[in-house]
N, C-alpha and C positions, 0 to 999 in steps of 0.2 A: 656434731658440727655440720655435716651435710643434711642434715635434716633443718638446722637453721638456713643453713646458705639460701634451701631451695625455699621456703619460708620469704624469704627475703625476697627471694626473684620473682617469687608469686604476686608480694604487694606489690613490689615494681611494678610487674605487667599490669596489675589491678588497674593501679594510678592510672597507667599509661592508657590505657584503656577509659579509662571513665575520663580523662580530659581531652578524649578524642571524639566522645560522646557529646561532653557540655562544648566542646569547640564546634560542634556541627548543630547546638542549639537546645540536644536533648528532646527535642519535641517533634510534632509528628510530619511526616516529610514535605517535603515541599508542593504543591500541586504541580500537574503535567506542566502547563506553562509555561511557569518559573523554573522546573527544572530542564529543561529542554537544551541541549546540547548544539541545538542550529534553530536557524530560524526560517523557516519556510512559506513562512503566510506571503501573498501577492499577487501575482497574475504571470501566471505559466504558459509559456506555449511546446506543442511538440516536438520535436528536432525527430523526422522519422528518416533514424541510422539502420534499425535493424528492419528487417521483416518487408520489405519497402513494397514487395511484390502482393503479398496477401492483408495491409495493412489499408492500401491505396485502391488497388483492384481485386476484391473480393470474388473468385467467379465463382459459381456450381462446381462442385466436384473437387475443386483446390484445397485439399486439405492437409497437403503434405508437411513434413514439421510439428503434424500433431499426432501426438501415439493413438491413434482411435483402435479402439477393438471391430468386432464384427458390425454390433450394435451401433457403436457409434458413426460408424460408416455408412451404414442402412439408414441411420435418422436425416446423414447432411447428407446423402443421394437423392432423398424424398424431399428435401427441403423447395418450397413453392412461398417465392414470395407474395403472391396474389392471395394467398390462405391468410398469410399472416394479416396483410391490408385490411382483409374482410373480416376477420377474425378481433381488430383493434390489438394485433399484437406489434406494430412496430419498432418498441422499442424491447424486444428481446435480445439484443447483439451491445446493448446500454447498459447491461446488470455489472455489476461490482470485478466479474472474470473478464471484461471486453474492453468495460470505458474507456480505462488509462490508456488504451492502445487505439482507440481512433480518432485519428488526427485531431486537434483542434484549442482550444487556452481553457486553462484553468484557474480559478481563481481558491486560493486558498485561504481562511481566514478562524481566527478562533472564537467559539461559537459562545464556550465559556470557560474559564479555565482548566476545564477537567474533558471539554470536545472541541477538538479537533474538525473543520467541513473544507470539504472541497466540492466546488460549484464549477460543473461543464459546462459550456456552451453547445457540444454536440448533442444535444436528445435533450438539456438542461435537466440534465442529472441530480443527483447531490447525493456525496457519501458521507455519513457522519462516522466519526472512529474515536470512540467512548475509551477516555484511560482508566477512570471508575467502573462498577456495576451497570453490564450493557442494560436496558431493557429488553425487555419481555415483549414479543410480538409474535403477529405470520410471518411467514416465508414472504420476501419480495425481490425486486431484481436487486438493491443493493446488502440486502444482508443484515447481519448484525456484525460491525467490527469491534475488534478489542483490539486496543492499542499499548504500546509499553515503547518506552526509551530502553537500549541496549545501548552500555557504554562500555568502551574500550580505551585501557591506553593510546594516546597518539603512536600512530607506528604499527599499532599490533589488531592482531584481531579481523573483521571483516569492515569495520568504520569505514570511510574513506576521507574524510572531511568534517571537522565543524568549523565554524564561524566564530567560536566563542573566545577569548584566553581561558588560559589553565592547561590542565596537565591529558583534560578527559575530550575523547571525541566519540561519536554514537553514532545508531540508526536509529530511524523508526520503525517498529515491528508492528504490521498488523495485520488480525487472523481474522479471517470472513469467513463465517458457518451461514445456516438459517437461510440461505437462497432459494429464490421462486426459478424452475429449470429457464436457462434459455441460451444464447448460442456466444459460443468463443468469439467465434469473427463471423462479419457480417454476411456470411455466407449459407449457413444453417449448419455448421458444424454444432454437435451441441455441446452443454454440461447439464448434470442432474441434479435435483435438490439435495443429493448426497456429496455433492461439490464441497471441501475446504481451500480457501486461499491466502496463503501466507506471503505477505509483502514486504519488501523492507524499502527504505528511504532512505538516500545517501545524500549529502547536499556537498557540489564541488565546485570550489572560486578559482577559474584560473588568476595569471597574473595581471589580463589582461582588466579584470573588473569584472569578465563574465563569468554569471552566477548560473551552474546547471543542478536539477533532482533527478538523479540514475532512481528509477526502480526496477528491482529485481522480484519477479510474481516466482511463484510457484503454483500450480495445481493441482490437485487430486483429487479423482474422482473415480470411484470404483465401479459405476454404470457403466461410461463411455472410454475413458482412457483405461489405457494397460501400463500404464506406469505415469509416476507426477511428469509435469510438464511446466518446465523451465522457460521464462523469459524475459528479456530485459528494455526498456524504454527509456528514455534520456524528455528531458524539458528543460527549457531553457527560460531565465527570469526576465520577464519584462519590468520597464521600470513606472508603466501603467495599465489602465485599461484599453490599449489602443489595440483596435482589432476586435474586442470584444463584442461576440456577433449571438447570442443564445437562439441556435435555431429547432425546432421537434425534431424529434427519431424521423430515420428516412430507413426504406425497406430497400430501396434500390436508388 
C-alpha cells in the first residue's frame, strides 16, 4: 500500500512537472533581450554621489580608498602624464575598471539580441557585454564581458528594482577578464592584465518618474591590489540625447 501511495505521488509530481515545462514552452530559452527583467537601453548621465573628491579632481599621489600594495603604489607615484601623451597612451584611465566612474552620459542600446553596448561620451568608449559565447581576441582597455540576468524574488535577494510586472526582479551580472593594463582613476593609479571585474546593474524608479542604474564594481587584481575593491556609481535616465557631447581621452 505505501509503495502504491508513493507510486502515485511520484506521477503526480511527474505531471506536475512536465506541465510546467510545456507551460514555459518547452523549448529553448528565451534570448537576453526578451528575457530581461528591466530595461536599461537610453541615454544616462552621471549623478557623482560617491567618491566626488578622486572622481572630479584626480591629483598625483591620491590614492587613498584604494587597497594598493607596495607595487602599486611605486607604479601611481611614477605616474607622468606627459609619458603617456607622447607615448599615444591617453586613454588608459578609459578601460572597462575606470569608464563607468568618469563623469559624463551614456548611451545604452542593444546591439543584438544576445549584446548588450554601452557607448561614452568621455574618451568615446564602447563596451560590449556578450550574453552568448564571448569572442576570442587580445587583451584591450575594454575586455571581454560576459553577461548573465540574476533573478530574484521581489523583496529578496540583492535585486533592487525592475520595471517589469510579475513575480521576478534581477540584475545585470557582468565579469570583465582579457584587459590591456591601465589605470583606476585618472591619476596613474593602476590595474594589470590580471585584473577581473565583476559588475552588477540595478535599475531604480522612484515615485517621482525618476529612473536611476546603481552599479556596483568589484575588483581584483593580484599585481597591484591587496585585497578586491569595492565600488559604487549611480546614473540617472535622461529622456534624450541632450547633453550628448563624445569627446577623446584627456590625460589631464
Amino acid at each position: 500500500m505505501r509503495f502504491c501511495s508513493s507510486l502515485v505521488l511520484f506521477v503526480v509530481l511527474l505531471g506536475s512537472l512536465n506541465g510546467h515545462t510545456q507551460g514555459r514552452g518547452g523549448g529553448p530559452p528565451p534570448a537576453a533581450r526578451a528575457a530581461a527583467p528591466f530595461d536599461m537601453t537610453g541615454y544616462w548621465i552621471s549623478i557623482v554621489s560617491e567618491d566626488w573628491r578622486w572622481r572630479m579632481f584626480p591629483n598625483k599621489g591620491d590614492y587613498a580608498g584604494v587597497p594598493l600594495n607596495p607595487e602599486g603604489r611605486k607604479v601611481a607615484d611614477s605616474w607622468d602624464p606627459a609619458k603617456d601623451e607622447a607615448a599615444g597612451e591617453q586613454c588608459k584611465a578609459y578601460g572597462a575598471p575606470g569608464i563607468m566612474r568618469i563623469p559624463g552620459r551614456f548611451h545604452i542600446t542593444w546591439q543584438d539580441d544576445q549584446t548588450l553596448k554601452i557607448e561614452t561620451d568621455a574618451g568615446k568608449q564602447i563596451r560590449i557585454f556578450h550574453f552568448g559565447a564571448a569572442p576570442a581576441g587580445g587583451a584591450d582597455l575594454q575586455g571581454v564581458s560576459k553577461a548573465e540576468w540574476e533573478f530574484a524574488q521581489r523583496g529578496l535577494g540583492r535585486a533592487i528594482a525592475g520595471d517589469r510586472g510579475g513575480s521576478q526582479a534581477g540584475s545585470l551580472k557582468v565579469t570583465t577578464m582579457n584587459l590591456r593594463p591601465g589605470y583606476l582613476r585618472r591619476n596613474g593609479v593602476p590595474y594589470s592584465s590580471k585584473a577581473k571585474l565583476t559588475e552588477y546593474y540595478d535599475l531604480v524608479k522612484e515615485s517621482n518618474g525618476d529612473t536611476y542604474l546603481v552599479l556596483t564594481s568589484t575588483l581584483e587584481d593580484p599585481t597591484y591590489l591587496t585585497e578586491p575593491m569595492i565600488t559604487a556609481a549611480h546614473f540617472k535616465k535622461q529622456a534624450d540625447a541632450s547633453g550628448w557631447n563624445p569627446a577623446p581621452c584627456a590625460v589631464r
